[in-house]
N, C-alpha and C positions, 0 to 999 in steps of 0.2 A: 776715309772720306773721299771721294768724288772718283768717279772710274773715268781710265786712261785705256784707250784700244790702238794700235796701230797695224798697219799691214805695208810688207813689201814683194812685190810677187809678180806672176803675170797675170792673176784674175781681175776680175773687176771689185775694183775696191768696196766700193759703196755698199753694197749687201752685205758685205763682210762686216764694215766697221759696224752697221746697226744692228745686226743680229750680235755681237760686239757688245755691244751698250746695254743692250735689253738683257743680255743677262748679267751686267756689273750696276741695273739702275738702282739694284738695294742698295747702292755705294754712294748715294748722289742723284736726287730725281725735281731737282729747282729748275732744270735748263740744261741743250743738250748741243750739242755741235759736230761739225763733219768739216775737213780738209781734203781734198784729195786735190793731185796735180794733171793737168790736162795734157792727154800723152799729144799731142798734137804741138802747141803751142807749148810747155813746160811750164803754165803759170798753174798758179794756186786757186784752189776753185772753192770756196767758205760758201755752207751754207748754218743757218742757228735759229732756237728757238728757246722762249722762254717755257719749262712748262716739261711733259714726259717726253721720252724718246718717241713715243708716237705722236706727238707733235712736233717734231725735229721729221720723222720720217713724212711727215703729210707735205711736208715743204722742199723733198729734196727732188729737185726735176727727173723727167724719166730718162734725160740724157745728161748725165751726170759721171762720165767717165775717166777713172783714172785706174790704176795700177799701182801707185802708194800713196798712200792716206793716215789721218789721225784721228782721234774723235774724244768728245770725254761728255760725260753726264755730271751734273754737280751739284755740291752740295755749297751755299753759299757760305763765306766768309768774309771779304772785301767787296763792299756791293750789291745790293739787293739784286733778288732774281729778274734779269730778263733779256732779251735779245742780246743788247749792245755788252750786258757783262760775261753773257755764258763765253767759252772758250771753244773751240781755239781763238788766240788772239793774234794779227797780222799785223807788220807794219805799215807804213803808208804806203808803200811799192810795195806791199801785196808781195813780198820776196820772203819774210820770215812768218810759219807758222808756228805757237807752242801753246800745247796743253800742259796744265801743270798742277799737280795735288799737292798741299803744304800750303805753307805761309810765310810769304819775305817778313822778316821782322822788321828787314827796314827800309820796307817799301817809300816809307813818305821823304826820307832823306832821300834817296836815290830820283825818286818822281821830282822832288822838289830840285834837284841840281840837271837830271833831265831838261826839264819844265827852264828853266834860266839857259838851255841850251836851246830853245828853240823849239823844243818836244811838243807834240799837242796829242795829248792823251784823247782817247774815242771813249776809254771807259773807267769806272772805278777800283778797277782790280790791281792787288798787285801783282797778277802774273804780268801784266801787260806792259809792268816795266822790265822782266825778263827779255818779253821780245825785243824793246826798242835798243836794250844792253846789247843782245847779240848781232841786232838788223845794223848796228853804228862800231860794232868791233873792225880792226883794223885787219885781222889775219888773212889768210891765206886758204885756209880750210873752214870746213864745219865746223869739226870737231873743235880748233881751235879758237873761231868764235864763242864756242859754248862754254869752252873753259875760261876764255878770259872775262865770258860775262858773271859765273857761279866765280869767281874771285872776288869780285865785289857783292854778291848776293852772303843776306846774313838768314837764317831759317833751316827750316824744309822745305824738304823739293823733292819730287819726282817728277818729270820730264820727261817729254817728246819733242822733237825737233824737227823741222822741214825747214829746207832753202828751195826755193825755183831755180838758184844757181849749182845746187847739187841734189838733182833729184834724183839721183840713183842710190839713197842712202837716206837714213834715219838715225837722227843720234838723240841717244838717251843718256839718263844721268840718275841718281838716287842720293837722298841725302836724309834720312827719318820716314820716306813713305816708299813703298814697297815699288818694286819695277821689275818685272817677271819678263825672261824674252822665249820665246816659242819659237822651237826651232822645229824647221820642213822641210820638204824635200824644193830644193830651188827657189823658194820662198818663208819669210820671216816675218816673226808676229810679237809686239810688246803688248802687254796690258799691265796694270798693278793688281790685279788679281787672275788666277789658271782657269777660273770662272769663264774665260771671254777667251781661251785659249784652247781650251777641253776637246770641242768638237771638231778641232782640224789638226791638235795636234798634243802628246801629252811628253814630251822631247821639251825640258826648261831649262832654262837657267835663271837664279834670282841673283840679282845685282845684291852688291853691300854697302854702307853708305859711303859715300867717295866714291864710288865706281860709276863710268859710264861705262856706253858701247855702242859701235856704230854697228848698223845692221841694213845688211844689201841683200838682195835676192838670193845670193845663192854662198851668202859668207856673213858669219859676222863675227867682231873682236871685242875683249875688255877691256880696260883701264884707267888706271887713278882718273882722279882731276886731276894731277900732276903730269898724268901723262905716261904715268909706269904701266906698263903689260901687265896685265895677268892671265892667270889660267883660272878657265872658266868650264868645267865637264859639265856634260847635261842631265840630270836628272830624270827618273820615270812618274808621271805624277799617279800616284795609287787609286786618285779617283775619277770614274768615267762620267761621258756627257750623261748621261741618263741621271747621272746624280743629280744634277742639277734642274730635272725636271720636277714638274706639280705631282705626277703618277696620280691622275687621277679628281687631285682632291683640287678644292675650290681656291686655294690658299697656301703658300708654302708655310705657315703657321703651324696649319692643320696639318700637314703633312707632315711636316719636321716632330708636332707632338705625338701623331703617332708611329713616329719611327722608333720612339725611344726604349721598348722594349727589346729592338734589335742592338740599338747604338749600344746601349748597356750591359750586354751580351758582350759585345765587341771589347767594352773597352778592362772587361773581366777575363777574356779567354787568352790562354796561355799563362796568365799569371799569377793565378794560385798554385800554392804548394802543399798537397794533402799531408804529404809524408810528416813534414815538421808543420802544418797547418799555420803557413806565413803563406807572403807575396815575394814573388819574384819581380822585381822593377831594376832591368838591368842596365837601363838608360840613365839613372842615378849619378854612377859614377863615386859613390859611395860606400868605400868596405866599412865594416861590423863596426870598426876600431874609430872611422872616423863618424858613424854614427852613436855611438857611445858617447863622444866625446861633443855633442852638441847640448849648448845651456839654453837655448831659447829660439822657437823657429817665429819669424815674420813673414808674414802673407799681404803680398801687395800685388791689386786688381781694381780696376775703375767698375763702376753699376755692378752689372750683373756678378761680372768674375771675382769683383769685393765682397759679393753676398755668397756666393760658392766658398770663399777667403774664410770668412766669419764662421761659418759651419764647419771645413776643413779645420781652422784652428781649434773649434772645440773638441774636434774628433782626435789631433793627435794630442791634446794636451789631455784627454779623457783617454786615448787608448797606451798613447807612448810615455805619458809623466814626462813630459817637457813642454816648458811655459809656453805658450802659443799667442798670437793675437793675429788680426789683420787688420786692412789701414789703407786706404783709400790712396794710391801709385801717386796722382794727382796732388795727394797734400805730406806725402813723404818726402817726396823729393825738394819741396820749400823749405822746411825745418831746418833744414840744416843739423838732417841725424845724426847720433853717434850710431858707428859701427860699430858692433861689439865682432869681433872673430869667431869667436863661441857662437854666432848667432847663424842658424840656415835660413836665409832669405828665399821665399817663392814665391815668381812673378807668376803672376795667370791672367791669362788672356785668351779668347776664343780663336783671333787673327795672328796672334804671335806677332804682330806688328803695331799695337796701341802705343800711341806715341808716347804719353804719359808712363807707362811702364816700362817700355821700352827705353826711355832716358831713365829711368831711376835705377832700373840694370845696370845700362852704364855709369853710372854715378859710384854706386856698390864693385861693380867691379874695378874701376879707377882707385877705388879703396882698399880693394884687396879682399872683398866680403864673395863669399861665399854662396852660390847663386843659381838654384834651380827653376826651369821653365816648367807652368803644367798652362798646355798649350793642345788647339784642334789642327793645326794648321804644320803640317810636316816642313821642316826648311826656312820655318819664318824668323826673322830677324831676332826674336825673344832667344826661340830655339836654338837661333847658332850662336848666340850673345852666352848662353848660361853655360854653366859646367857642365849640367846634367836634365832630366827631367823626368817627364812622363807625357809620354800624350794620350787626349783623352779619347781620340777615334771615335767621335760623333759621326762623321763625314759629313759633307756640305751644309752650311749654313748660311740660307738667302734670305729668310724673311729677317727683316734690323732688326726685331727682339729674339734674344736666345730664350729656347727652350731646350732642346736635347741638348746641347751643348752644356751648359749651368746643369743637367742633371748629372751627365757623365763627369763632368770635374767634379763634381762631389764626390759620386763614385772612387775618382780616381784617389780624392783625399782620404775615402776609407781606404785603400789599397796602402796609400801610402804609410797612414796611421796602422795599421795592421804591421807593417814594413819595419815599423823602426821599433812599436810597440815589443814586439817577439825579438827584435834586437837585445830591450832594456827588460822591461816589467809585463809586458803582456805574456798571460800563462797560456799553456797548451788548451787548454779547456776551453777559455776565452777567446783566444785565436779560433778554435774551432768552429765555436758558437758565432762570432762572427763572417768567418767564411760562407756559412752557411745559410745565414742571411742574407749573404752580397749575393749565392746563387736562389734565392728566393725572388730579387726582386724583380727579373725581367715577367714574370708571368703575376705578378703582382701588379704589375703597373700595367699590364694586361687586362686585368682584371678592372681597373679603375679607370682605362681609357672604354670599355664596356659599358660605363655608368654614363658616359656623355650625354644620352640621352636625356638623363634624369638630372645632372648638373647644366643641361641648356635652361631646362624650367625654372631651376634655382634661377640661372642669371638675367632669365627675365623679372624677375622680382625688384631686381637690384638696381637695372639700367636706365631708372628714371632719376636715381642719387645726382646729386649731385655732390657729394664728396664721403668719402667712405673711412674708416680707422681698419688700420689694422694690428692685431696683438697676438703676441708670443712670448712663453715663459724660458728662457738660456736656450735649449737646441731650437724651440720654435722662432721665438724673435727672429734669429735671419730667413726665416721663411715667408717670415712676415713683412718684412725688409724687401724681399723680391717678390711676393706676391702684390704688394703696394706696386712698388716699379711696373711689374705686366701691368694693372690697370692702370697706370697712369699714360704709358708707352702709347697703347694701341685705341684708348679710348676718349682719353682727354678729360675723362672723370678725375675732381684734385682727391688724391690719396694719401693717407699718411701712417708710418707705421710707430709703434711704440715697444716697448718691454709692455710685460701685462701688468709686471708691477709696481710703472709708473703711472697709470693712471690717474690712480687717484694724487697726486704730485702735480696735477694740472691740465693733462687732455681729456679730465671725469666733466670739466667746464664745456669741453663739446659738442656729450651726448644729448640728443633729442630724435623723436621719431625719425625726422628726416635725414640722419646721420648712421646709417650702419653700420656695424662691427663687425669684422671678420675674425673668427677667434681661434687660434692653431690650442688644440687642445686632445693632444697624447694620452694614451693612457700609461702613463709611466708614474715615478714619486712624485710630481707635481702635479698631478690630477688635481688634488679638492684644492689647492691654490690656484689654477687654472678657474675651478669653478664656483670659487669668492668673486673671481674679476666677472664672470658672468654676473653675479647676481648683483654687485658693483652696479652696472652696467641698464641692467633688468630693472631696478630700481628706480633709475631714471628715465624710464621709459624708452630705451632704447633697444632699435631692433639687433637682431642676434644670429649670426651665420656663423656657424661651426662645423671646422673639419677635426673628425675626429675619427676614435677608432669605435664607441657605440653611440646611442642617441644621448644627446642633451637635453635634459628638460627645460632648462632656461635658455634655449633656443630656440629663435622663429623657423630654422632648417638647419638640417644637420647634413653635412657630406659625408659619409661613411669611408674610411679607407683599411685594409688589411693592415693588420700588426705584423710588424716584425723585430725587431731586437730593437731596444731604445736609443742607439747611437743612432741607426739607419732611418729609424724611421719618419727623419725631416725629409728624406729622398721621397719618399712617397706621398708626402702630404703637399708638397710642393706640384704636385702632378692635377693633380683636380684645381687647382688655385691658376693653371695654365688656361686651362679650360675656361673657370668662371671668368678670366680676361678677356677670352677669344669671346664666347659668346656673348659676354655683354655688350663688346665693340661691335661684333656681328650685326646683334639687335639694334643698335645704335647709328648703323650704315657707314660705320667708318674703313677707311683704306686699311685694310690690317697690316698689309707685308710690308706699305710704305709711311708710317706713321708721319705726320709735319712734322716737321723740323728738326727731324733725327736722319740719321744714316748708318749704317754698320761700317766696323774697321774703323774707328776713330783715329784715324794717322795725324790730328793736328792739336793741339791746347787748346 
C-alpha cells in the first residue's frame, strides 16, 4: 500500500520525485505529496493534494527548487482522503518531514499522551504522530531521533525522513513494508518499490525489517534500530524501465493480459527435464529424501494468490498423492495453527511483501515449520523469509488486479506438482503427458487472447447486470473464485462465486433473468454434472454464459477455449474470464488499472 519515492543528489528534485509517484500510483492513488528542501535558505518546502499525482503535480509551482526531497501517493488508512491527511507530514517548525507506509497500532495512545503534552495535531493520521516523536526527540543526530522515536512506535512502518537541520541526508527505516535504496553515481534514491527507481538506476538494496539507513549524495550505510552495522551489497534488478511501460496498449490490464503467452514461456523455460520427464526447481532447496518425507502441503495467499493456492493444492494433491489444501494467509495466522513438521507450508504472493503472509511466514518459522515462497518479485521479504521457492517470472505488475501473474503461479504450481509427483507416484507416461501440455499452453492462450474480439461482444451483454453468480465443478470452482474477484475488482458489478454443486443448497434462490451465470464447464469426467447445473439453472429462467471447451446448449453464449490435459486446463479457462472483466469495466467507463478502494502490494491488515 501507498508509494514512498525519495531522492538525494545534485539534480532537481521535483521532477524526479513526480515522475517517482506516477509510476508507484498503482500502490496508492487517494492523495499525493512532495517535500523538498530549499537549497538557499535549508527549509522544507510541502506542497499536497487530495486526489491523483496529477493533481499533486498541477499544484507544485514552477519554482520549486531543491536537491533532496520526499514524496508518497496513498492509499488511506487513518483519515479519509484529502489535503490535510495525504503525506508528507511536517512539524510545526516545518523542521521534520515523514512519509510513511504501514500502520502505528498504537497511534491513539501515543496521540493521546502527545495531545496532554501540548501537541496540536493538523491532521488524523497516525504517521503524523511519527513526525511529532522524532521533531521532540532529545538526540543529537538524525539517525538517532528516528530510532528513539520507532522505540516507542508499535506496527509497520516503512519510512522516509528529512530534518532542515540535517539536510545532507535521508534516513530511512523498514519494519513489515518494503524500503528499496537505489544506488548512483554521486546521488541516491529510496522508494518501496524498483518501480520508481528503474529508470535512473537498477544498483538496489532492500532493507529488512529492523534495518534503517542513512543515504547522502555520494554514500550511504545500514543498521539495526539498535544501531548495529550491517552489510548491505547491492543487487542488479533484472527488470528494465520499458517494463513498466503501457507498450502501446490503452491500459496496463490489457497489456499485462496480453503478455502472458510470453510470461508463461518464462516461467517454463530451463526447467523441464525431458530426460526423466520431471521439473527441475533448484531454488526448493529440497532433496528427493526430504520430499518423500512430506504428509501434507498448506498453501497460504490473500485474493488472487488464495485462488492460484486453491488450484495449486489440487494439482499437487492430484499429481503428487500428498494431502494439499490452501487457506486464506489473513485467517491462518488468527487460528492459532497447529504446526505439524511433516507439513510443507507455501506462501504465495505476487509482491513477496503481503503483509498478511508475510507475518504468517514468520509465525511458521518461529515454529520451526518448513516454508516455501512462490513469489514475482525477486529479493522480496517472503523470498528471503522462506527456505526455498520458486519464482514465477511474470515480470512487472502495475495494473492492482493480477492477471499474468495468478496465471504463471499456477503454472508454476504445475511445475511444482510435476516436481514432487515423479519424486513419489507420478509415472513416466504421466510426467510426460503433462509436460507436454505446460509447453502447449503459451500458444494456446494465443490463441484465446485472438478471440478478444468476439469475447468484448459477449461482455457487452452482460455489463448492464447488476450482480452476476459464478460456478465451478473441484478444478473449475477456483476459477470461479477468481473470475468473480476480476469482476468485482475493476467493475463494481456484486459477484459471487459458488461450487456448481451447491446451488441447489441455497444460491438456486438467486436465479432470475436479471442474475447471470457464468458457468466454468471442462470437458473432462464431470461434464454432464457440470450440465445438470446448467439446466438447474435454465429452468429457472436464468441467463447462461459458459466457458467451455465446445458449444452448450443450455447456454445463452458460449466462450470456446482449446483443450488441453484436464489438470491444466483451469489455466486456460481463467484467460477469457480476464477478458470478460476488462471489457465489461471498459463498457462500463470504469478506471481499470486504478480500481476504488483497492491498491496493489498490500503491506498493511
Amino acid at each position: 500500500m501507498c508509494g514512498i519515492v525519495g531522492y538525494i543528489g545534485k539534480r532537481d528534485v521535483a521532477p524526479l520525485l513526480l515522475e517517482g509517484l506516477q509510476r508507484l500510483e498503482y500502490r496508492g492513488y487517494d492523495s499525493a505529496g512532495i517535500v523538498v528542501n530549499s537549497p538557499k535558505s535549508g527549509a522544507l518546502k510541502m506542497v499536497k493534494a487530495k486526489g491523483r499525482v496529477r493533481d499533486l503535480e498541477a499544484r507544485v509551482p514552477k519554482r520549486f527548487a531543491g536537491t533532496t526531497g520526499i514524496a508518497h501517493t496513498r492509499w488511506a488508512t487513518h483519515g479519509a482522503p484529502s489535503d490535510i491527511n495525504s503525506h508528507p507530514h511536517l512539524d510545526p517548525e516545518n523542521k521534520v518531514a515523514v512519509v510513511h507506509n504501514g500502520i502505528v497500532d498504537n497511534a491513539s495512545e501515543l496521540r493521546a499522551k502527545l495531545e496532554a503534552e501540548g501537541v496540536v495535531f493538523a491532521s488524523e493520521t497516525d504517521t503524523e504522530v511519527i513526525t511529532h516523536l522524532i521533531a521532540r526527540a532529545q538526540a543529537d543526530t538524525l539517525e538517532e531521533k528516528v530510532r528513539e522515536a520507532l522505540k516507542v512506535i508499535e506496527g509497520t512502518y516503512g519510512i522516509a525522513v528529512m530534518h532542515a537541520d540535517f539536510a545532507d541526508r535521508i534516513v530511512v527505516a523498514r519494519n513489515g513494508s518494503p524500503v528499496v535504496l537505489g544506488i548512483g553515481e554521486k546521488e541516491m534514491f529510496v522508494a518501496s518499490d524498483v518501480a520508481a527507481l528503474i529508470a535512473h538506476t537498477r544498483q538496489v538494496v532492500t532493507l529488512d525489517d529492523g534495518e534503517m539507513a542513512t543515504l547522502k549524495a555520494d554514500d550511504f550505510r545500514t543498521y539495526t534500530t539498535s544501531g548495529t552495522t550491517t552489510t548491505a551489497t547491492p543487487e542488479t534488478v533484472e527488470w528494465e524501465a520499458a517494463s513498466y511501460d503501457m507498450g502501446g496498449h490503452d491500459t496496463y490490464m490489457h497489456k499485462e493480459i496480453s503478455e502472458q503467452p510470453d510470461a508463461v514461456d518464462r516461467v517454463l523455460r530451463g526447467r523441464i527435464d525431458d530426460r526423466f520427464n520431471t521439473v527441475h526447481l533448484g531454488g526448493l532447496n529440497l532433496d528427493p529424501r526430504e520430499a518423500r518425507g512430506i504428509r501434507r502441503v498448506k498453501i497460504l495467499g490473500c485474493g488472487t494468490s488464495y485462488h492460484a493456492g486453491l488450484i495449486g493444492a489440487g494439482l499437487i494433491e492430484g499429481m503428487a498423492r500428498i494431502p494439499a489444501d490452501a487457506e486464506p494467509a489473513s485467517e491462518f495466522r488468527y487460528r492459532n495453527p497447529v504446526v505439524d513438521p511433516d507439513t510443507l507450508y507455501i506462501a504465495v504472493s505476487q509482491s513477496g511483501e503481503t503483509y498478511d503472509v508475510l507475518a504468517a511466514v514468520q509465525e511458521l518459522k518461529r515454529k520451526g515449520a518448513r516454508v516455501l515462497g512462490v513469489v514475482n518479485v525477486v529479493g522480496s521479504a517472503i523470498a528471503r523469509a522462506a527456505d526455498g521457492g520458486v519464482y514465477v517470472h511474470a515480470g512487472p505488475e502495475v495494473c492492482v488486479v493480477s492477471t499474468k501473474c495468478f496465471t504463471n503461479t499456477v503454472v508454476a504450481f504445475a511445475l511444482l506438482a510435476v516436481h514432487l509427483g515423479r519424486i513419489r507416484d507420478l509415472s513416466v507416461t504421466d510426467g510426460k503427458r503433462i509436460i507436454e501440455g505446460l509447453r502447449k499452453l503459451p500458444a494456446q492462450i494465443q490463441e484465446i487472447l485472438e478471440s478478444e474480439e468476439d469475447i468484448k461482444k459477449v461482455a457487452a451483454q452482460y455489463a448492464e447486470a447488476k450482480s452476476m453468480m459464478f460456478i465451478g465443478r473441484v478444478r473449475g470452482y477456483p476459477v470461479a473464485l477468481e473470475a468473480s474477484l476480476k469482476l468485482k475488482e475493476i467493475s463494481y458489478i456484486h459477484a459471487e462465486a459458488y461450487p456448481a454443486s451447491e446451488l441447489k443448497h441455497g444460491p438456486l434462490a438467486l436465479i432470475e433473468p436479471a442474475m447471470p451465470t457464468v458457468a466454468i464447464v471442462p470437458d473432462d469426467d464431470l461434464l454432464e454434472k457440470n450440465r445438470a447445473a446448467l439446466e438447474e439453472i435454465k429452468a429457472r429462467s436464468g441467463r447462461i454464459l459458459a466457458v467451455a471447451h465446445r458449444e452448450q446448449e443450455k447456454a445463452d453464449h458460449t466462450i470456446i477455449v482449446p483443450k488441453n490435459e484436464d489438470e491444466l486446463d483451469p489455466i486456460l479457462m481463467g484467460i477469457p474470464l480476464q477478458l470478460l472483466a476488462y471489457h465489461t469495466a471498459l463498457a462500463m467507463g470504469r478506471d481499470i488499472d486504478k480500481p476504488r478502494n483497492l491498491a496493489k502490494s498490500v503491506t498493511v491488515e
